[in-house]
C-alpha positions, 0 to 999 in steps of 0.5 A: 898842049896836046902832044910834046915829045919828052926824051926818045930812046933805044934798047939794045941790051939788058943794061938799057932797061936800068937806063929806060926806068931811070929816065921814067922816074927822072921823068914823072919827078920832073912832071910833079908826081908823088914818089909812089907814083914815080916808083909805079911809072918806072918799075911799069916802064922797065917791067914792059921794056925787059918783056919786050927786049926779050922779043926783039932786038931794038925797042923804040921808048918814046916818052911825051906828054900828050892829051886834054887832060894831059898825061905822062904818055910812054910808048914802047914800040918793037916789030911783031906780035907780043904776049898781051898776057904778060903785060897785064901786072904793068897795068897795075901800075899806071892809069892806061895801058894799050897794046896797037898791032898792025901786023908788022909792028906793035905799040905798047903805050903807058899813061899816067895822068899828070898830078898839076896839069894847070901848072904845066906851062911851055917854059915848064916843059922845055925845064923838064926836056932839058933836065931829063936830056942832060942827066948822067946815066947811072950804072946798073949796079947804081940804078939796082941799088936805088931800085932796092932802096925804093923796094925796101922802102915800100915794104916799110911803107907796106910794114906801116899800112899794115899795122894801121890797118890792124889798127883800124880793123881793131876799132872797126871791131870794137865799134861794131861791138858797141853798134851791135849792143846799140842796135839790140839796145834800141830793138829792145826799146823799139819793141817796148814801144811799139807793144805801148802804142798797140795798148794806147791804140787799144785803148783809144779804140775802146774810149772812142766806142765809149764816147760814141755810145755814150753819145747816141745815149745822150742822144737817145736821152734827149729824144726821149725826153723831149717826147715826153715832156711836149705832151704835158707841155703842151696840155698845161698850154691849152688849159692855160688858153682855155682858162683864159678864153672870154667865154670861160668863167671870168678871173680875177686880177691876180688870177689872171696875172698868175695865169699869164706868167704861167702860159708864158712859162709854159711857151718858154718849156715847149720851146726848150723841148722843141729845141731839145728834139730838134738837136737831138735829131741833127746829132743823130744823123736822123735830120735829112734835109728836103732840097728844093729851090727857095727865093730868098726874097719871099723868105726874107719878107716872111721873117721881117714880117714875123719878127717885127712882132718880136721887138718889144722896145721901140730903140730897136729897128729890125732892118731887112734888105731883100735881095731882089727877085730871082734870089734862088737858092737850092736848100731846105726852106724850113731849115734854113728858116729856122737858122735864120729866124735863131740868128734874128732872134739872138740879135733882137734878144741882146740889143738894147738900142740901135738895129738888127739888119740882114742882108745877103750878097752872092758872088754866083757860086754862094750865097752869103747871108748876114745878121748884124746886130748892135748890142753888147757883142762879145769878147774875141775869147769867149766866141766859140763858147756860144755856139757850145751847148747849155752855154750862157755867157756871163753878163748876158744872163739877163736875157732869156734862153736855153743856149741851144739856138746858135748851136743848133743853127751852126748844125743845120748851116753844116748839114746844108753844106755851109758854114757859120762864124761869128764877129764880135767886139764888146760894145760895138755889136756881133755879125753872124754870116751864114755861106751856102753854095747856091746850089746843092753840092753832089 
């Protein structure tokens, strides 16, 4: 439906203007507009029709309904040019107003888009043609009483927005007083706030610079120590040797037995110092590795060969898979050795029966080394604990050790660029695996 004509009319004098504004009412009733909006087309259409009628003699009011989507359209057309300017309060009133000139004649065209266009069917339109067409036209004096009945009631409704707006606007009023006490309530508290972070970060920063000092203290503690003590250590050591040499003068049996457990002793110390230095470099930064290429094959020979004189009970099989020739891997040999040769001699040390095997397998871009004991494993719960320093596990005390060795090996594994983790259940045996990259990353 793009255009259907309505109701066609002529002005010829003032009293035809009443006439025009009741039949736009009629109209935009009909068509189911609000009564606000009745009021706006018809006070629009008379306002238009009454300027235009003072400039020419007849004026042509077509009304229609016209468009997608479809709106009452009211044109009033009257030969000559026309005051655009006193038109405009009209367009206040309706969606579009547009005045056409072509020189000769002039289209002032009203458009107010219909409330229910969906429900506008054909049958619809001819009810609201006829219903227009056939209602009687009131006098002026009626339609002017009506028009004053619509005024007075718009000025009621006027009245009442006016009070609920003053309504409004004391709420408005009262809620902005209460946001602004909000507002400096929550700035007071923000402040407050933000002055506790600065003093929390102030003193976060002077607990980190404490722990950092008191770590390189520790540090520093243990290097000390260390150094210290291998002197010592190590003579008690040499004289332990040279007291037991066959060329020295011989010893009795119980002298001899005295001087075993204290050599033995002694081994045990000057390795707990070694393993104090070496930790104590790795925590200070100060353990750089010397990269080069090392061949896994040859390294793996090397420690079967050292460690089979390690195992001291004959239901323990040191089992070593090489990996084959051209197993190379850019890392630093003695440290990876070191890592090694720990996880080995953690496996040897806490398996009463069974095997210890080491195995590696790479995919190209890393390698990843393996040491599978089946000793008494250890509990999901306390597998991060190992590898904490000093720790000893209860129910693997009978094994000797400084509970530095898995520690220090997961520091070497991180300064060569990999990572080591655990696999454990009780009773079954431990995993350690070792992942490198193959080669040294930038």
């Amino acid at each position: 439906m793009t255009d259907t004509l309505l109701l066609r009319l002529v002005l010829r004098r003032e009293q035809d203007v009443f006439a025009v504004r009741q039949r736009g009412r009629e109209a935009a009733a009909a068509l189911g507009f609000e009564h606000q909006d009745q009021i706006r087309v018809a006070t629009a259409l008379s306002d238009v029709g009454r300027q235009l009628l003072a400039k020419a003699a007849d004026v042509e009011v077509t009304l229609r309904i016209h468009g997608q989507p479809e709106s009452l359209r009211i044109e009033l057309a009257v030969p000559g040019p026309v005051d655009r300017q006193a038109l405009r309060p009209a367009g206040r009133l309706v969606d579009v107003l547009e005045v056409t000139e072509d020189g000769q004649r002039t289209v002032v065209m009203l458009s107010r888009r219909l409330p229910a266009p969906d429900q506008l069917t054909a049958d619809r339109v001819e009810q609201v043609r006829h219903r227009i067409a056939g209602s009687v036209v009131a006098s002026p004096l009626d339609e002017l009483a009506s028009q004053n009945d619509h005024l007075l009631a718009a000025l009621e409704e006027a009245r009442q927005q006016q009070e609920q707006l003053k309504v409004l606007n004391d709420e408005l009023e009262e809620t902005n007083r209460g946001v602004m006490a909000l507002y400096l309530q929550l700035s007071s508290e923000l402040e407050e706030t933000n002055r506790g972070v600065v003093a929390l970060y102030a003193e976060l920063d002077e607990k980190s610079a404490q722990l950092r000092a008191a770590s390189e203290a520790k540090t520093r503690f243990l290097a000390n120590v260390s150094h210290e003590l291998r002197a010592p250590v190590t003579a008690v050591i040499g004289l332990t040797r040279m007291l037991s040499d066959p060329d020295s003068d011989p010893l009795t049996e119980a002298q001899a037995e005295q001087m075993a457990l204290l050599r033995g002793s002694a081994s045990d110390l000057l390795a707990l110092v070694n393993e104090l230095l070496d930790l104590a470099k790795a925590e200070s930064g100060h353990l750089e590795p010397v990269w080069g290429l090392v061949d896994l094959s040859q390294l793996f020979r090397q420690l079967r060969g050292t460690l089979k004189a390690v195992l001291t009970s004959p239901d323990v099989e040191l089992v070593v898979e090489m990996p084959g020739d051209g197993a190379w891997i850019e890392s630093d040999e003695a440290l990876l050795t070191q890592v090694l040769r720990n996880l080995l001699h953690n496996a040897i040390k806490f398996t009463d029966q069974g095997t210890v095997t080491m195995r590696a397998a790479s995919d190209g871009e890393r390698w990843t080394i393996t040491v599978a004991d089946t000793g008494i494993g250890i509990a999901a719960g306390q597998q991060e604990r190992i590898f904490e320093e000093f720790v000893q596990l209860p129910g693997r005390l009978k094994a000797q050790g400084t509970g530095l060795g898995l520690p220090y090996a997961r520091r070497l594994v991180t300064i060569l660029g990999g990572e080591l983790r655990l696999d454990s259940e009780p009773g079954t045996g431990s995993t350690f695996t070792v992942t490198l990259p193959v080669a040294r990353r930038p």
